[in-house]
Structures are given as structure tokens and as C-alpha cells.
C-alpha positions as CSV (number, residue, x, y, z in Angstrom):
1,X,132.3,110.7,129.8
2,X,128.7,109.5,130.7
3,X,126.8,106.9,128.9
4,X,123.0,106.2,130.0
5,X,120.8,103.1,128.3
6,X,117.8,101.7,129.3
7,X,116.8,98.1,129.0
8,X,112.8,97.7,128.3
9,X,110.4,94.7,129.7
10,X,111.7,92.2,132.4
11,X,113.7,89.6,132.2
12,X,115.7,87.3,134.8
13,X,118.9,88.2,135.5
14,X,118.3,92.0,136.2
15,X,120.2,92.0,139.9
16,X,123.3,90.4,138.2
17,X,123.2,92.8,135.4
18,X,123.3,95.4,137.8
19,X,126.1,93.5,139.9
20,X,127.8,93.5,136.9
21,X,128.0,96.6,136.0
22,X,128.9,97.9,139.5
23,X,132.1,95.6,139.6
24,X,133.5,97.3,136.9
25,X,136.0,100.1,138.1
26,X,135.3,102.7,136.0
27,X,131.8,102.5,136.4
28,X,130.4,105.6,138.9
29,X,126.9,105.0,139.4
30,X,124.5,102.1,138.3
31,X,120.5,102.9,138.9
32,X,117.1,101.7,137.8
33,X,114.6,103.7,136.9
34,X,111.3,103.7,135.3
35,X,112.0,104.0,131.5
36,X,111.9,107.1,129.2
37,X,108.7,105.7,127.3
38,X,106.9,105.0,130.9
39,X,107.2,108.7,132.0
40,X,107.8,111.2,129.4
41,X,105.4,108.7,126.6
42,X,105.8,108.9,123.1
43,X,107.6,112.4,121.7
44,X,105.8,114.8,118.7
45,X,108.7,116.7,117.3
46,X,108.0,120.0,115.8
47,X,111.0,121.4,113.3
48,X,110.8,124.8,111.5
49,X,110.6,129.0,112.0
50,X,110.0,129.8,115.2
51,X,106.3,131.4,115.1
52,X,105.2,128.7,113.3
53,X,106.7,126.3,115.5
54,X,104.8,128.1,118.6
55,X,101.3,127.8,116.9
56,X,101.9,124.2,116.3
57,X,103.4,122.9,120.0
58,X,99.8,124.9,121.2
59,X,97.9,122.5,119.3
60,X,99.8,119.7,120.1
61,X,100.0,120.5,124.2
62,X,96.8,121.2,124.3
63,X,95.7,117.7,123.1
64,X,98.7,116.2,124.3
65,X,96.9,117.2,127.6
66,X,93.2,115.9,126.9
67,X,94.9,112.4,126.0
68,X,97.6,112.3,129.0
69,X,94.4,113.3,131.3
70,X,93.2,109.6,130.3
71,X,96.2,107.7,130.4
72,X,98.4,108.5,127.6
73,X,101.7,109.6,127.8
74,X,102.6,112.5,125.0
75,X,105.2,115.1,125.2
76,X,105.7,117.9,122.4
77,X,109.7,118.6,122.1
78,X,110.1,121.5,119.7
79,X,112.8,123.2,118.0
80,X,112.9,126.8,115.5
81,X,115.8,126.1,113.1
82,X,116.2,128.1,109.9
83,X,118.2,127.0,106.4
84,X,117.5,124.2,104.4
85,X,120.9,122.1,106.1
86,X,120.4,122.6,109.6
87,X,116.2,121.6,109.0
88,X,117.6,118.4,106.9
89,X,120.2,117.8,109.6
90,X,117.4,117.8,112.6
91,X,114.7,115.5,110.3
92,X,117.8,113.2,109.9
93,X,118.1,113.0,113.6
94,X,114.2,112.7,114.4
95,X,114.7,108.4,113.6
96,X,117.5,108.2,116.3
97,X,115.6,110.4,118.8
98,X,114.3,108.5,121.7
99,X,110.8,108.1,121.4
100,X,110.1,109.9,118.2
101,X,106.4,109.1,117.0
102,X,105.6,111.7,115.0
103,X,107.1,114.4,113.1
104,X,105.5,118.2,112.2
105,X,107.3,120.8,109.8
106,X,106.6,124.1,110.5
107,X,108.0,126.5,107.9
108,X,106.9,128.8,105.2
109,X,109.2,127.0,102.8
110,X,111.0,123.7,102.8
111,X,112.8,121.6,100.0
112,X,115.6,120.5,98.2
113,X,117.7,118.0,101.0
114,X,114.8,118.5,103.3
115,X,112.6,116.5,101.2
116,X,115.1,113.7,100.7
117,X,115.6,113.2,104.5
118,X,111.5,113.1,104.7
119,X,111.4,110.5,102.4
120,X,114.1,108.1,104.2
121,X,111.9,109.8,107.4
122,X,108.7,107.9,106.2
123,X,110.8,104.7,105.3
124,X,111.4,104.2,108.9
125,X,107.8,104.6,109.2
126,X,107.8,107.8,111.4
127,X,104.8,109.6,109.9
128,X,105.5,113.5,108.9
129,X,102.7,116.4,108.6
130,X,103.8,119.4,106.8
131,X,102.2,123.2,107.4
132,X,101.0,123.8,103.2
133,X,103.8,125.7,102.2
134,X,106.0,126.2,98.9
135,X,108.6,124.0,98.1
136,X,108.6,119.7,97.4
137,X,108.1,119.4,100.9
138,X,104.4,119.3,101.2
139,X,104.4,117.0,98.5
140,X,106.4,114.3,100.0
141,X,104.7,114.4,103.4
142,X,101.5,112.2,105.2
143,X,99.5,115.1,105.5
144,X,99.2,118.6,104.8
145,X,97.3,121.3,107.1
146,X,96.9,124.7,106.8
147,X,96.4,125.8,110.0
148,X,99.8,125.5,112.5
149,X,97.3,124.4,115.3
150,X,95.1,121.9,113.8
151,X,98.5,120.3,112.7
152,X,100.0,120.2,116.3
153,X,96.1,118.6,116.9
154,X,96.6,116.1,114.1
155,X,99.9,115.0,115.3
156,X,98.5,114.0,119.0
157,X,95.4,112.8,117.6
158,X,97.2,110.2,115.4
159,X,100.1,109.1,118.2
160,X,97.1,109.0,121.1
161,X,96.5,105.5,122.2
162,X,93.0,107.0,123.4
163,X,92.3,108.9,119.8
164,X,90.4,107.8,116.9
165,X,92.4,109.5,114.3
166,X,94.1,107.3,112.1
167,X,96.8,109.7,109.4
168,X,97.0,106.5,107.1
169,X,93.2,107.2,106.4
170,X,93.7,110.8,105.1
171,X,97.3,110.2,103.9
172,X,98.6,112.3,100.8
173,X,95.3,115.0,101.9
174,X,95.5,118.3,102.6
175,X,93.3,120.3,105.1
């Protein structure tokens, strides 16, 4: 079995932590290492069919690489999943997904469970943009866009420490 964790900011007692943990017999290998957040940044998570997915990670790569050119750190993780369980199960997941800052369905149709796992999504204030398709998705989601790259562009825009864009200020439109 392997279990990794990271432990985030400084604090005193770091080298006896580490002593620690290499006392214990069953314990391989003990490192330190720069965390997840310093080098792979916050995460956009795209969710949906698989062409739709595409158009969206360009968006979101291309201005994923405008802001990491001045000092953000953004990475696009994507993932074309079909059927309205295995969609709900991955949205579920997005709020224990290291990272997770953002959230984009890609899809020509999305409801039913989908929706209700949005909704508990949004609780955990993890924002969610929605391509404008049919279904109760679109209706439950921070924004709407028609146009699979302009939404990957949105999603960047809004996470990016360097961007203007601000979702909370167009919530509930659609574009």
C-alpha cells in the first residue's frame, strides 16, 4: 500500500516530523518536496462527451498558458465520461480532488442526479460553468456559455490570480 500527504506552510518541528516517520518500520520512504499547489497550481476540471470536452480544455490551455506565462499556476485535467451516473459520480469527486478550483460540464445533455451533485458542488463553493445544453443542468450552474472554448476561457479567467474576470459578477448569465 502507499499513502502520500502533503503538509502546507512551515512550521517548527518539520526535521522531527520527518524523523518520525522514518523510525517507523513499515515506513519505505519519507521525502519533502515542493507541494502539489506550488507546481501543478490550481486544477480546472472539464467533465462530459469527449468532443466537447476537447473544445473546452483548448480554451482553457490556451489561457491557462497566457496566465502561467505571468506567474500563475493553472493546469486543465479533463475527462470524456458518458451516462448520467458515471458524470454524477465524477462531479461528486471534483470537491475531494486535489486542487479543484473550478469546474466545466461539457455535454449536450445533463440532468437528473447530475444536477443534485452540482448543487452540493456549489455549496462547497467550487464554482461550475455549463456548455447551454438541455436538461436542469444549465439551470443550476454559475454560468452558461455557448461556445466550448470561450467556456474553457471563462474557467481560467475566473481562477487566474492575474485575470480580471470575476464569475460572481455574471453569475446565473448565459453567453
Amino acid at each position: 500500500a502507499s499513502i502520500h500527504f502533503e503538509i502546507e506552510g512551515d512550521f517548527e518541528e518539520k526535521d522531527n516530523l520527518v524523523s518520525s516517520l522514518k523510525n517507523i518500520k513499515t515506513v519505505n520512504y519519507v521525502g519533502l518536496y515542493h507541494t502539489f499547489e506550488e507546481i501543478w497550481g490550481k486544477r480546472v476540471i472539464i467533465i462530459g462527451g469527449g468532443a466537447q470536452v476537447a473544445q473546452v480544455a483548448m480554451g482553457a490551455i490556451n489561457e491557462a498558458d497566457r496566465h502561467n506565462i505571468r506567474g500563475d499556476r493553472i493546469s486543465v485535467d479533463t475527462i470524456p465520461l458518458v451516462g448520467e451516473d458515471t458524470i454524477a459520480d465524477a462531479v461528486n469527486a471534483v470537491s475531494r480532488t486535489h486542487r479543484s478550483s473550478i469546474l466545466v460540464l461539457a455535454g449536450s445533455l445533463m440532468g437528473g442526479r447530475i444536477t443534485k451533485e452540482v448543487e452540493q458542488l456549489k455549496r462547497e463553493d467550487i464554482p461550475v460553468i455549463s456548455l447551454n445544453m438541455a436538461g436542469s443542468v444549465p439551470k443550476v450552474c454559475d454560468l452558461v456559455v455557448t461556445d466550448p472554448i470561450q467556456a474553457g476561457t471563462f474557467a481560467v479567467m475566473h481562477i487566474a490570480d492575474s485575470a480580471k474576470f470575476d464569475i460572481n459578477r455574471v453569475k446565473g448569465k448565459k453567453f
